[in-house]
N, C-alpha and C positions, 0 to 999 in steps of 0.2 A: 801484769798480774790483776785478775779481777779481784773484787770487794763485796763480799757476802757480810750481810746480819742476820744472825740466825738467833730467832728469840724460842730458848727450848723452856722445856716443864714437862717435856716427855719421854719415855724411851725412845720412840724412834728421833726427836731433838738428839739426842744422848746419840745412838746409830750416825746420825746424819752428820755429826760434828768430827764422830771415830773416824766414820770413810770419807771426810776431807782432812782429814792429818796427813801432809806429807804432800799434797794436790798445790800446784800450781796458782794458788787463791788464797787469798787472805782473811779469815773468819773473826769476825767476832762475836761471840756468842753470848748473849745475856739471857740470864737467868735471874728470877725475882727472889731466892732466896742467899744465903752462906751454903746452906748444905743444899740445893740444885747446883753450886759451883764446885763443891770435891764429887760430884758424880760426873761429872766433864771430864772426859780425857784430854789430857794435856797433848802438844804437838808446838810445832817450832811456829806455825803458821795459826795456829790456834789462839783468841788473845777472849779470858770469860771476864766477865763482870758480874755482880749481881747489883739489886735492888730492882723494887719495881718501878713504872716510871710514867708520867703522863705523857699527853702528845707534843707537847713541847721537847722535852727530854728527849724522846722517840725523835723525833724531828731535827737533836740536835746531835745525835748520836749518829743518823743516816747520815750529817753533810761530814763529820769530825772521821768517819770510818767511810769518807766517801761510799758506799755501800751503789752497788747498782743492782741488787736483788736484795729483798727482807722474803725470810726462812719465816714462816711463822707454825712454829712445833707447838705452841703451848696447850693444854690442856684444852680438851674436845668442851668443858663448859665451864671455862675460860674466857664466856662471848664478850665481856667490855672490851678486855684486851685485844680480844682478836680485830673486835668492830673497829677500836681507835688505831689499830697497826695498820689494816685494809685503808680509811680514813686517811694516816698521814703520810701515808705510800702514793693514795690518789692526788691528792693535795700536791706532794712532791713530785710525781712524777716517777715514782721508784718501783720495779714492775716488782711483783708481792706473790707472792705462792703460800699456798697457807696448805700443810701439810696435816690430814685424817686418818687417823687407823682404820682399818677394814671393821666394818659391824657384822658381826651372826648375830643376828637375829633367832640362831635354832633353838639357844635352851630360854625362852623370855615368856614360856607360857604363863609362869605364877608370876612375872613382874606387873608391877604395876608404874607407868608411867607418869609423868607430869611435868608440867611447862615449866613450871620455876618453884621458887622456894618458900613462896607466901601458899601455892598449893598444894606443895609438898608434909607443908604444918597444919595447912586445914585436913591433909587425908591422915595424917597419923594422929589429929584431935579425935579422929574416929575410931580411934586400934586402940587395943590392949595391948602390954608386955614390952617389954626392952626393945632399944633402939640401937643398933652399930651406925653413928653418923659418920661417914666419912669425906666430907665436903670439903675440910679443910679447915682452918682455924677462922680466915678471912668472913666465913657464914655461918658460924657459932649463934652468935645472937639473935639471928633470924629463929631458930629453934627453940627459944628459950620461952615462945609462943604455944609449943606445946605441954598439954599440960600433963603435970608431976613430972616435967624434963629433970629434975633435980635426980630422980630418982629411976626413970625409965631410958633417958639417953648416954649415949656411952660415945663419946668422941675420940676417934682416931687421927692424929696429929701428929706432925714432922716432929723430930727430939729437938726441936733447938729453941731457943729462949722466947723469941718474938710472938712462936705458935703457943708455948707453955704459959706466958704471961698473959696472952689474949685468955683463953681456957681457964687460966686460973680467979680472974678476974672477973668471968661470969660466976 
């Protein structure tokens, strides 16, 4: 029987763990949240975990789930995690496939792009009007840079405690 880690945070994470249920393989799926783990279909060969985890952790999770492929689903900007999975797969020796959703590009005329999060705050220091942030709890504080954020950002957040207490906190 082979030995898959499959690190999900996304639908197709979620897809990819459904159509290995029942397969010939032994998955174990980590997830950084409680609730990324009741979105995991369950399965006799399925085994999830959560929390998040450094490279140590990751490192010690590939030798304990002997693993000889890491799945990496996690969130397209998700780059630490993805860099330190790439990292302790090269390190290991552990051949690593990092799974992307398809981009259209077709409807992105009115967007507006940007590299990270320090120039995401410097272009909205320049706009009027309400914000829907939706980046996640983890990059809250990063935004708290922009200004009258009290009263113009509006953060969208997992329901479970760890994301409400970050949130609430700011």
């Amino acid at each position: 029987m082979h030995n898959i880690l499959l690190f999900a945070g996304t639908t197709e994470g979620r897809q990819i763990a459904k159509a290995l249920i029942g397969q010939p393989v032994s998955v174990t799926v980590s997830v950084a949240t409680e609730y990324g783990e009741t979105l995991i279909e369950q399965g006799e060969n399925i085994h999830v975990l959560h929390g998040r985890k450094n490279a140590e952790e990751i490192a010690a999770l590939i030798r304990e789930t002997q693993a000889e492929i890491l799945i990496d689903a996690t969130h397209p900007y998700a780059k630490e995690v993805t860099k330190t999975l790439n990292a302790v797969c090269a390190r290991m020796q552990t051949e690593y496939l990092r799974v992307l959703r398809a981009s259209d590009d077709a409807d992105t005329e009115r967007c507006v792009f940007v590299d990270d999060v320090d120039a995401a705050v410097a272009y909205l220091n320049g706009t009027q009007g309400n914000i829907l942030l939706t980046v996640g709890s983890k990059e809250l504080s990063a935004y708290t840079a922009v200004g009258d954020w009290q009263k113009r950002v509006y953060a969208r957040i997992l329901s479970v405690k760890e994301s409400a207490e970050a949130a609430f906190a700011l």
